[in-house]
ZAVEXTOR-145766 format. One line per 10 residues: their letters; for each residue x, y, z of N, C-alpha, C, O. Coordinates in nm, 3 decimals. Atoms other than C-alpha are relative to their C-alpha. Layout:
ZAVEXTOR-145766
a = X/Y/Z/X/Y/Z/X/Y/Z/X/Y/Z; ... .
end
This chain:
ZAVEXTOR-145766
xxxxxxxxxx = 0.129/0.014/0.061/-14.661/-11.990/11.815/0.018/-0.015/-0.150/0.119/0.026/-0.208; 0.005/0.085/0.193/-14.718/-12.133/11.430/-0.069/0.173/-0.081/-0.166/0.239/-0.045; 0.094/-0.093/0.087/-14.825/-11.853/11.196/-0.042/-0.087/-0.158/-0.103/-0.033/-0.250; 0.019/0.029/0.143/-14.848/-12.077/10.894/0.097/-0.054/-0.064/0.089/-0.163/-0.121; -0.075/0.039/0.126/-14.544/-12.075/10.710/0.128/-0.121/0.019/0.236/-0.124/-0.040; -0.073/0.116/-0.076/-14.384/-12.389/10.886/0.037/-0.070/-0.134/-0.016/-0.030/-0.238; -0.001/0.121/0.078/-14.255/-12.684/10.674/-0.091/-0.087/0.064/-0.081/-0.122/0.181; 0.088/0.128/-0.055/-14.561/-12.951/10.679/0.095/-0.159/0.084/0.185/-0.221/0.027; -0.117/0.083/-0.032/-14.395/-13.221/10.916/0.124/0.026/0.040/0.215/-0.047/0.080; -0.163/-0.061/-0.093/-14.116/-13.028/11.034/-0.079/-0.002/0.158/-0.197/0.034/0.168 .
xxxxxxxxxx = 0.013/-0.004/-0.152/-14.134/-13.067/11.455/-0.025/0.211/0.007/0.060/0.268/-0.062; -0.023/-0.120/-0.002/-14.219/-12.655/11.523/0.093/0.035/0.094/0.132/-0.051/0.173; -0.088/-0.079/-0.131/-13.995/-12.431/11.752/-0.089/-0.041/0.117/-0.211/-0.049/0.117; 0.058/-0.012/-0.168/-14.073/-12.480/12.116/-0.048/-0.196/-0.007/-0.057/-0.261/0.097; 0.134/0.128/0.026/-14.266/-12.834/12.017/0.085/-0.094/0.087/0.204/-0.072/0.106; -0.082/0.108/-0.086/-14.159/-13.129/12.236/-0.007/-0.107/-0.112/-0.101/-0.136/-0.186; -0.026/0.152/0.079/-14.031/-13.430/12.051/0.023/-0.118/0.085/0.110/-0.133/0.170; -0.039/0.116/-0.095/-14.076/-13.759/12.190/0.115/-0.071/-0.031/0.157/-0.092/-0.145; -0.134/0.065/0.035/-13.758/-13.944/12.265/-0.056/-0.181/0.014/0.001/-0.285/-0.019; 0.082/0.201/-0.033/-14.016/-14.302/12.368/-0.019/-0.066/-0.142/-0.137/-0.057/-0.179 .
xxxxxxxxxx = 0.091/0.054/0.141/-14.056/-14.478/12.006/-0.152/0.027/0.019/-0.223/0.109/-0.041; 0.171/0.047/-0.001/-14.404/-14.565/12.100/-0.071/0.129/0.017/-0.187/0.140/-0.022; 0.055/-0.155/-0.013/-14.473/-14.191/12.181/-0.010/0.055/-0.149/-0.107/0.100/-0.211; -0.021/-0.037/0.118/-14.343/-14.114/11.880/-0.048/-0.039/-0.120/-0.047/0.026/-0.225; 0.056/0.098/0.112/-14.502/-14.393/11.674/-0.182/0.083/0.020/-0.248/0.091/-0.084; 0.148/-0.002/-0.036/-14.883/-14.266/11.836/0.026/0.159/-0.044/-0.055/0.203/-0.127; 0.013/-0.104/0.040/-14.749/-13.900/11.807/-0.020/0.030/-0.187/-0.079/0.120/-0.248; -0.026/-0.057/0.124/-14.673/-13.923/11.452/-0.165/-0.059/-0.126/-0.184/-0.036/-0.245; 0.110/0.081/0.042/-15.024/-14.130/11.374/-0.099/0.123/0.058/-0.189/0.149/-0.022; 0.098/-0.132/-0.063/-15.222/-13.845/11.540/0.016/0.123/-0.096/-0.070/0.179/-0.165 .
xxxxxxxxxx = -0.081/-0.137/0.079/-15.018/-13.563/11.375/-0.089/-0.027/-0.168/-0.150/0.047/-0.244; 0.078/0.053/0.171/-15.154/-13.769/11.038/-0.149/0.026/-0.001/-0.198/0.120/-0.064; 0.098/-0.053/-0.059/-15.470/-13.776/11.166/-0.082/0.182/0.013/-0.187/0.231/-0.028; 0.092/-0.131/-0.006/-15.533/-13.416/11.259/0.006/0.064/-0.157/-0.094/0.089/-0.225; 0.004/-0.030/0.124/-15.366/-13.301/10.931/-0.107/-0.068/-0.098/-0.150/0.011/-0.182; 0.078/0.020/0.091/-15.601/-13.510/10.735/-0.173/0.083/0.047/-0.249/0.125/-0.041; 0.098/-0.079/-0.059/-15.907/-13.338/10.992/0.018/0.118/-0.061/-0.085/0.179/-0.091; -0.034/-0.182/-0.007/-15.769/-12.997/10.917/-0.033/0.022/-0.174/-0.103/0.115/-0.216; 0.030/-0.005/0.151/-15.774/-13.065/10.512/-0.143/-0.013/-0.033/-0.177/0.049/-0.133; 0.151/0.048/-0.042/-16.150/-13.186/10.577/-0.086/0.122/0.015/-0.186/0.156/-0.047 .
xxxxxxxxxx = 0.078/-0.104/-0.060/-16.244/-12.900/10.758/-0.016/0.130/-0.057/-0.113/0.201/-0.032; -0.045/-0.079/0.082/-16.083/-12.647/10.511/-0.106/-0.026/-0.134/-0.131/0.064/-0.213; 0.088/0.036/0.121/-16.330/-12.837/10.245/-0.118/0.039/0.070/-0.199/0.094/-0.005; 0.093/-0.049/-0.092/-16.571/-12.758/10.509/-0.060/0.132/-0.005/-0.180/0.158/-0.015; -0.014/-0.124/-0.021/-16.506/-12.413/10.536/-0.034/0.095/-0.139/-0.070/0.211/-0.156; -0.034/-0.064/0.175/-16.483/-12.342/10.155/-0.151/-0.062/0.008/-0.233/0.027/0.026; 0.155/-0.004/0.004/-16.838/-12.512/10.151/-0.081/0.113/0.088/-0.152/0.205/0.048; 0.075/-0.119/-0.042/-16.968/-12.307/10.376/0.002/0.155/-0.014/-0.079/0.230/0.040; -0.072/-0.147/0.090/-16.822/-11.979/10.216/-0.134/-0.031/-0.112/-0.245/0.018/-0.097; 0.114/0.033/0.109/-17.041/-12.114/9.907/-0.143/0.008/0.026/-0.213/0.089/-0.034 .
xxxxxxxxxx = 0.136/-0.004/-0.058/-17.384/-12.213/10.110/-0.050/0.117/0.062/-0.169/0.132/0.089; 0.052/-0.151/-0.067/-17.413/-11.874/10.259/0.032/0.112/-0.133/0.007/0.226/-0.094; -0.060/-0.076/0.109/-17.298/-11.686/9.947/-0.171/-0.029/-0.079/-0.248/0.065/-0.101; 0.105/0.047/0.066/-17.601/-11.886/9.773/-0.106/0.035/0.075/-0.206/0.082/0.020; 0.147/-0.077/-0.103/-17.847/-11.790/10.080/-0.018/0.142/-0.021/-0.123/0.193/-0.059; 0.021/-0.123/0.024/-17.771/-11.461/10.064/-0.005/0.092/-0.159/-0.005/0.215/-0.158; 0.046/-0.019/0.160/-17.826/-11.418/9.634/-0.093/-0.035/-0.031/-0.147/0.022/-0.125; 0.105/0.053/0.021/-18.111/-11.657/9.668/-0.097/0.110/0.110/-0.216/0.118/0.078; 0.098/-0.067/-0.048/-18.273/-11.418/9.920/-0.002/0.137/-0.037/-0.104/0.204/-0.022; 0.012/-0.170/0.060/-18.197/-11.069/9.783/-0.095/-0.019/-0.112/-0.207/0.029/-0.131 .
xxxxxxxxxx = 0.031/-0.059/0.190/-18.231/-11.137/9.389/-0.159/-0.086/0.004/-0.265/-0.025/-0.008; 0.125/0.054/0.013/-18.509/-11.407/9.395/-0.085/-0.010/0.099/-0.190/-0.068/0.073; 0.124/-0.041/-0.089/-18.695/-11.320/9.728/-0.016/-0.127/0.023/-0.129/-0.149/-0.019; 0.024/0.102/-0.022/-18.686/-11.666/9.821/0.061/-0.045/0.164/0.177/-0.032/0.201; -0.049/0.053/-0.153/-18.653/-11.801/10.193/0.121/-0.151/-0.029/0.129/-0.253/-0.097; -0.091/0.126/-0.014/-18.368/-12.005/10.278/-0.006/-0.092/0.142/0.038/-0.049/0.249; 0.000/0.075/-0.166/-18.421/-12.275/10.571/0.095/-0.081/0.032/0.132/-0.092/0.149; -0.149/0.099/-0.037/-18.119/-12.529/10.535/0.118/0.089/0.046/0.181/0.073/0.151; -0.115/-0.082/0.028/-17.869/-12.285/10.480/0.089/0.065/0.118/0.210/0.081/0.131; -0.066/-0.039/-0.161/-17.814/-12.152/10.830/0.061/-0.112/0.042/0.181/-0.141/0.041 .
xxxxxxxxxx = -0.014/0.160/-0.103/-17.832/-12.486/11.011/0.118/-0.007/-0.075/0.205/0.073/-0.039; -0.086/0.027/0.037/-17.589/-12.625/10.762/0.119/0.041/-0.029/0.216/-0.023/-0.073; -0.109/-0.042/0.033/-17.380/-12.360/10.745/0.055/0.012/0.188/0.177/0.008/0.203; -0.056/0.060/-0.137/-17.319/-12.399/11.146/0.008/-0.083/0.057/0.067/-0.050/0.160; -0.053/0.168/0.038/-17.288/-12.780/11.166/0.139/0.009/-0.067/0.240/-0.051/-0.029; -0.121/0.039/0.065/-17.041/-12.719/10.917/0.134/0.063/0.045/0.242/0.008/0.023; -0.058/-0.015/-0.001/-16.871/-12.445/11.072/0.018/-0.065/0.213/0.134/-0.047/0.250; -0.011/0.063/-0.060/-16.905/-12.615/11.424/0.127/-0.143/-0.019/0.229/-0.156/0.049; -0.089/0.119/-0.028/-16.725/-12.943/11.350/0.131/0.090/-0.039/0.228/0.090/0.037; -0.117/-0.032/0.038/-16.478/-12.743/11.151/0.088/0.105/0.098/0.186/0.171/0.064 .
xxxxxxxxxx = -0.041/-0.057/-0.106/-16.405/-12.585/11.466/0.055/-0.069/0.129/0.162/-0.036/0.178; -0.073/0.092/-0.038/-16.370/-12.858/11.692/0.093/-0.076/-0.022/0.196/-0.091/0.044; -0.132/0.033/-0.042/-16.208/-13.069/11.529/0.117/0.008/-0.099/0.162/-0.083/-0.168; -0.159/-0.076/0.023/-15.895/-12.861/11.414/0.033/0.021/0.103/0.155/0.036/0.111; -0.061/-0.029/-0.128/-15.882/-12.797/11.781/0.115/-0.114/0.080/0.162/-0.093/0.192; -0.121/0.057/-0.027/-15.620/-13.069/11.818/0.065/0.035/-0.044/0.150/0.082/0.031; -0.087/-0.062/0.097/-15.438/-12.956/11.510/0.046/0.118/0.047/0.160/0.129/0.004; 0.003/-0.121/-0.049/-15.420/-12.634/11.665/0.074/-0.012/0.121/0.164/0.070/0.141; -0.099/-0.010/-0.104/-15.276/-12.743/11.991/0.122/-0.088/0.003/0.199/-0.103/0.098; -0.150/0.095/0.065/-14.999/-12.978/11.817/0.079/0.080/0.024/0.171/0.069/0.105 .
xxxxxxxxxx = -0.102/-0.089/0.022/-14.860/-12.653/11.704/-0.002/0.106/0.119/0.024/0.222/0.090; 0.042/-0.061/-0.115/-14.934/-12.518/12.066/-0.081/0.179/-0.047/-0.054/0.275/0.025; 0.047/-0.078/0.059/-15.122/-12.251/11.884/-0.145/0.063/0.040/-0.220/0.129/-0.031; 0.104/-0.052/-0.062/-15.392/-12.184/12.144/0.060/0.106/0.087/0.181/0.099/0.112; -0.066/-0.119/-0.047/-15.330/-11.873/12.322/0.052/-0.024/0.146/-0.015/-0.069/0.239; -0.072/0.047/-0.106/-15.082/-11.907/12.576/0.014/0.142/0.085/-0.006/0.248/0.027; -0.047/-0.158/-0.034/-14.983/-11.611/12.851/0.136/-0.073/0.079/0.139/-0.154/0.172; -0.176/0.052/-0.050/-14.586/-11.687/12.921/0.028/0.085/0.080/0.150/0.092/0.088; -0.071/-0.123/-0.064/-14.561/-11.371/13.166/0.045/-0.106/0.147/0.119/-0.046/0.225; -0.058/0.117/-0.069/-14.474/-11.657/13.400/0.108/-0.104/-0.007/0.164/-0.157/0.088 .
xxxxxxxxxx = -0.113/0.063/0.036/-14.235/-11.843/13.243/0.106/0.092/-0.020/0.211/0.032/-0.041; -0.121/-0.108/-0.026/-14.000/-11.545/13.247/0.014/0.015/0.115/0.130/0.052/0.134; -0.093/-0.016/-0.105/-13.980/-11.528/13.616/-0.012/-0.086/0.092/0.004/-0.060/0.212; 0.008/0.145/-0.112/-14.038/-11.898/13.762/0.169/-0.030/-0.055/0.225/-0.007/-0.163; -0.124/0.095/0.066/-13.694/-12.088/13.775/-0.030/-0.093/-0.099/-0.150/-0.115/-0.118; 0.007/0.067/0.139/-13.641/-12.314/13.461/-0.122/-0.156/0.094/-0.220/-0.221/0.060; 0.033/0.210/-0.075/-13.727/-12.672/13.725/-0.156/0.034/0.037/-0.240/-0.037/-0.018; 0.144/-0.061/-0.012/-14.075/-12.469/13.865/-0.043/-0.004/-0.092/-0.147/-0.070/-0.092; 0.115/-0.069/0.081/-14.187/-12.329/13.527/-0.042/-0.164/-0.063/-0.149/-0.191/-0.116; 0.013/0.193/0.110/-14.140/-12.773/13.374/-0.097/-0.008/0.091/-0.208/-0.004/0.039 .
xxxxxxxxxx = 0.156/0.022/-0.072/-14.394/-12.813/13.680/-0.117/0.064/-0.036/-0.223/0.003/-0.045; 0.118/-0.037/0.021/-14.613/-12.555/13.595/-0.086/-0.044/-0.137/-0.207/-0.065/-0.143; 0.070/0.058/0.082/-14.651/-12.665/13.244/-0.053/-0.133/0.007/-0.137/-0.166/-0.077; 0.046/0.129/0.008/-14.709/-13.018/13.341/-0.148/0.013/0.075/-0.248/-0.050/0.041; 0.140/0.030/-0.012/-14.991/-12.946/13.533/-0.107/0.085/-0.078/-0.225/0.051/-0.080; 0.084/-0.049/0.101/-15.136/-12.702/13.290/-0.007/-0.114/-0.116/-0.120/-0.120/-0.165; 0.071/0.143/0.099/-15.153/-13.018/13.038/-0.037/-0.071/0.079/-0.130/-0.141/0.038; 0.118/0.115/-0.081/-15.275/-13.224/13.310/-0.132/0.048/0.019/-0.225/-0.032/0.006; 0.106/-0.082/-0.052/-15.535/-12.980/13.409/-0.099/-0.033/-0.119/-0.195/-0.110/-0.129; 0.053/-0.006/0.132/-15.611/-12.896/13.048/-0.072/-0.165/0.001/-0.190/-0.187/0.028 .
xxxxxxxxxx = 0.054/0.123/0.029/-15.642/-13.281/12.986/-0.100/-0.060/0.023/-0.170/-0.124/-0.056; 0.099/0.050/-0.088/-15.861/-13.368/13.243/-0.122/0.136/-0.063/-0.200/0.084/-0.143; 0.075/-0.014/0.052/-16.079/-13.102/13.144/-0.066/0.004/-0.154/-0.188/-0.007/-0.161; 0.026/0.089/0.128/-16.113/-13.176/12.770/-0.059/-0.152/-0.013/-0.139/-0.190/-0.099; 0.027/0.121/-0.020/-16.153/-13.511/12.860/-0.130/-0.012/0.039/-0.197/-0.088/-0.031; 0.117/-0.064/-0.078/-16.465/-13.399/13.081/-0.085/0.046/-0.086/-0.197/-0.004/-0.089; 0.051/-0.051/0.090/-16.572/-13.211/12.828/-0.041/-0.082/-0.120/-0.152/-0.085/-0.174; 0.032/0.162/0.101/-16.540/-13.518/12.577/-0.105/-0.036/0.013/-0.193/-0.029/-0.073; 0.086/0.105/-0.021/-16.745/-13.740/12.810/-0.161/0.062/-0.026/-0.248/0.002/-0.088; 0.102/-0.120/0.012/-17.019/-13.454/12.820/-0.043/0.035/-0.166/-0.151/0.056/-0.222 .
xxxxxxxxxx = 0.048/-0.005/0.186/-17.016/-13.417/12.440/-0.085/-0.132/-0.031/-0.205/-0.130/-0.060; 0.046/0.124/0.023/-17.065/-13.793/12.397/-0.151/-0.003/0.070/-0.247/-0.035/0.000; 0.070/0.050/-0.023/-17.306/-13.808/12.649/-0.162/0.080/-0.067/-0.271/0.023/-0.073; 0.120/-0.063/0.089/-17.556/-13.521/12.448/0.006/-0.073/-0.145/-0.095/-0.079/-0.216; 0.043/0.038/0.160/-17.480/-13.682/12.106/-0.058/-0.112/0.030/-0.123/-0.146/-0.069; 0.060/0.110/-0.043/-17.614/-14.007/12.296/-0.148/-0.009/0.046/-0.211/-0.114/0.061; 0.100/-0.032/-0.029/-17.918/-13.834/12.395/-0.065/0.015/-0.145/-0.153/-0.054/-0.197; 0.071/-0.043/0.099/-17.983/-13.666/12.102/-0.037/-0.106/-0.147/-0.115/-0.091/-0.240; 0.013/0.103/0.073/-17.948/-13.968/11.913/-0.175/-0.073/0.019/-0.280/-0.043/-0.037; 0.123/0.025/-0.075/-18.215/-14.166/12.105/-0.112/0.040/0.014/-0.215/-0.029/0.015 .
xxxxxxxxxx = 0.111/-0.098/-0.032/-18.428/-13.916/12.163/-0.073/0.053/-0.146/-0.186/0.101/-0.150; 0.032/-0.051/0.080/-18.425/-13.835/11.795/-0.014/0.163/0.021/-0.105/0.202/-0.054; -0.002/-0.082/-0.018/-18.386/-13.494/11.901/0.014/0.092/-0.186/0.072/0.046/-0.285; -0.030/-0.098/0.110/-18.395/-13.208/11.614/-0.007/0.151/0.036/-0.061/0.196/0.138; 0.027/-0.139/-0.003/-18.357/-12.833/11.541/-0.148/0.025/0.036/-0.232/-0.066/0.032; 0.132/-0.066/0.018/-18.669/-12.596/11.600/-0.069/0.035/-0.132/-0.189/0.058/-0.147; 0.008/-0.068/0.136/-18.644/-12.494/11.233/-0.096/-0.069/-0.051/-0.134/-0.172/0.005; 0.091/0.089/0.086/-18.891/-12.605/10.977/0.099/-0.075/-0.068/0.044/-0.167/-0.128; -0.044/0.089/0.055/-18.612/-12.769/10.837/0.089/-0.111/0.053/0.154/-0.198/-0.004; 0.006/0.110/-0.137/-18.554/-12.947/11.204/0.131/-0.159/-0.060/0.117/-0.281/-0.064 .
xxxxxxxxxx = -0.099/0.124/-0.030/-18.215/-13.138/11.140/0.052/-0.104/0.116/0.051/-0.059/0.231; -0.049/0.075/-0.159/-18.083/-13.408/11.402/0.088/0.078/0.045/0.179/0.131/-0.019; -0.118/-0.078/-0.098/-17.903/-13.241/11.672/0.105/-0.105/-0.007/0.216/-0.056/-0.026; -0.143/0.061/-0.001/-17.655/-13.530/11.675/0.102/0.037/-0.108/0.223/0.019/-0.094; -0.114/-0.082/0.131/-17.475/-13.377/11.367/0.102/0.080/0.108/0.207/0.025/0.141; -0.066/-0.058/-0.023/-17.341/-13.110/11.551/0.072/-0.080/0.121/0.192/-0.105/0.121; -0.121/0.088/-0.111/-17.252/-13.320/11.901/0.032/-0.091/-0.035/0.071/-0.163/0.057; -0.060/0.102/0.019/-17.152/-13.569/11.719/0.177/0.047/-0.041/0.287/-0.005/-0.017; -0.148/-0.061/0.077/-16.870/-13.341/11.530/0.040/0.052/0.128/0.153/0.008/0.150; -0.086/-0.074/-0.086/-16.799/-13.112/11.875/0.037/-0.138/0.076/0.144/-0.118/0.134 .
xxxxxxxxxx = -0.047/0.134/-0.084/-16.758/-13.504/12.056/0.159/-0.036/-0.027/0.256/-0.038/0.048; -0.118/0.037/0.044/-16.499/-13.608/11.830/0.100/0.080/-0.024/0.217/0.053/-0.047; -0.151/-0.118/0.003/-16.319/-13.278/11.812/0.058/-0.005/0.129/0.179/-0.026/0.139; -0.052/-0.008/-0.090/-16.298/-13.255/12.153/0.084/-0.136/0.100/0.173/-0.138/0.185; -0.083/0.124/-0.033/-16.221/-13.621/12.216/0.195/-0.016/-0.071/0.296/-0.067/-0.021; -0.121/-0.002/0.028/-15.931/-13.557/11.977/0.112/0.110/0.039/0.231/0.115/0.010; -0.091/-0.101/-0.038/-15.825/-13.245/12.144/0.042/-0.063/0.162/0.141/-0.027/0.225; -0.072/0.068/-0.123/-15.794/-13.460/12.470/0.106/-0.069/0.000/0.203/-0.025/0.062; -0.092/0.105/0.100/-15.588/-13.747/12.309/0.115/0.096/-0.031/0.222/0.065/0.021; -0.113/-0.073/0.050/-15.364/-13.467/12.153/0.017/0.028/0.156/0.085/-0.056/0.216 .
xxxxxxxxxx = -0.101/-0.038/-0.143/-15.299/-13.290/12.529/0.027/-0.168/0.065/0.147/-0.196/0.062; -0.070/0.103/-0.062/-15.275/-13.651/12.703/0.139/-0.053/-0.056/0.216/-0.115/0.018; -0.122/0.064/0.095/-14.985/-13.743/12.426/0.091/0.141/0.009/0.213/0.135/-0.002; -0.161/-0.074/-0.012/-14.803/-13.399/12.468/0.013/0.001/0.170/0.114/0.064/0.204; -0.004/-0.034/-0.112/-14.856/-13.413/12.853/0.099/-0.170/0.042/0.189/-0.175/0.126; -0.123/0.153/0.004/-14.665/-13.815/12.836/0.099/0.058/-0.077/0.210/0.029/-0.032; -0.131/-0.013/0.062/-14.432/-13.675/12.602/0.125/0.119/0.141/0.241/0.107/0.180; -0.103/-0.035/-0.091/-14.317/-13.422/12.861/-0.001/-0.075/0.148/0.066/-0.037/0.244; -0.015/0.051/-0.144/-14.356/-13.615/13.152/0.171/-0.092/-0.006/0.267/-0.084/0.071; -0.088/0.080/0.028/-14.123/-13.900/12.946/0.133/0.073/-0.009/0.238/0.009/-0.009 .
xxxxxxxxx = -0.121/-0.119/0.002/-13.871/-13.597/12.929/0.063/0.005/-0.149/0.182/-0.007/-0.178; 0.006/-0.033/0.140/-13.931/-13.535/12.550/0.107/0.105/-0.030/0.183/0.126/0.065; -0.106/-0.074/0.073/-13.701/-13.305/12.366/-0.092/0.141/-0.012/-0.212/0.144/-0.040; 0.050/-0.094/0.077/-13.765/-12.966/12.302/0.064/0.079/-0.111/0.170/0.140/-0.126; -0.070/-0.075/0.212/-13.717/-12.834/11.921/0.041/0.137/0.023/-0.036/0.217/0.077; -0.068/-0.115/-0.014/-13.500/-12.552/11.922/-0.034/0.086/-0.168/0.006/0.048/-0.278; -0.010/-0.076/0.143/-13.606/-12.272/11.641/0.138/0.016/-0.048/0.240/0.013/0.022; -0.089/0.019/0.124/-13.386/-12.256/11.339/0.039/0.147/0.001/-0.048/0.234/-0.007; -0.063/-0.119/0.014/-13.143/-11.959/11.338/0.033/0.015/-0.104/0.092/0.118/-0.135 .
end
């Protein structure tokens, strides 16, 4: 698991490396990709640190109602939640339970992970089409909050769509990398 203090662009321990160019050419265009999401979302995050900081000074000291300030501060932390959720499973950094991989044989436990990224995949993917198909509604429909300050709902499924579309994309590309019989990165002693 990643705690942080990785080299940016270093392959992590455990991580599969594709040995396919073309794996490797799409892996390393994704990898760019989420990192530039993850820097995004971090500007995200730091805004919304600010917009709630300002709600809650604007409603103590000057007694003044705040109506954007919610909404926008969960929109903002919404997308910035999805989509890092590829970034996040690059560095396989979603919570794993390995009490299984200690007592399957080595040739079993390569099966079990393959269909846990197939599984995974397929449902992310599912989950994708299902995102898309509410930000497609809510589009149309002109749908909005209840609030008096009644933003479009497609904001938010538009951001959980594309997170989760890119957290599919990321498992389908590590679930080909091990199928292709990718490498796995050995931590640094």
């Amino acid at each position: 698991m990643s705690h942080g203090f990785e080299l940016e662009g270093a392959p992590q321990p455990g991580a599969l490396v594709p040995r396919n160019a073309a794996l490797a050419f799409f892996s390393a265009a994704l990898d760019g990709l989420n990192r530039w999401v993850l820097r995004l979302s971090m500007v995200a995050l730091l805004v919304t640190a600010a917009v709630l900081t300002y709600s809650v000074v604007t409603r103590y000291f000057l007694k003044s109602s705040t109506d954007w300030q919610d909404e926008a501060s969960v929109f903002m932390l919404v997308g910035a939640t999805f989509l890092t959720a590829a970034y996040v499973q690059s560095l396989r950094g979603h919570v794993g339970i390995e009490a299984l991989a200690t007592l399957l044989p080595a040739g079993v436990n390569r099966v079990r992970l393959v269909l846990v990224d197939l599984v995974s995949t397929l449902f992310c993917s599912f989950y994708s089409w299902k995102s898309w198909s509410l930000f497609h509604e809510a589009w149309t429909e002109g749908q909005t909050t209840s609030s008096s300050f009644a933003p479009p709902l497609w904001i938010p499924y538009s951001l959980m769509a594309a997170g989760m579309s890119l957290l599919a994309v990321q498992l389908f590309l590590q679930t080909a990398v091990r199928l292709s019989g990718g490498e796995v990165q050995k931590a640094a002693v």
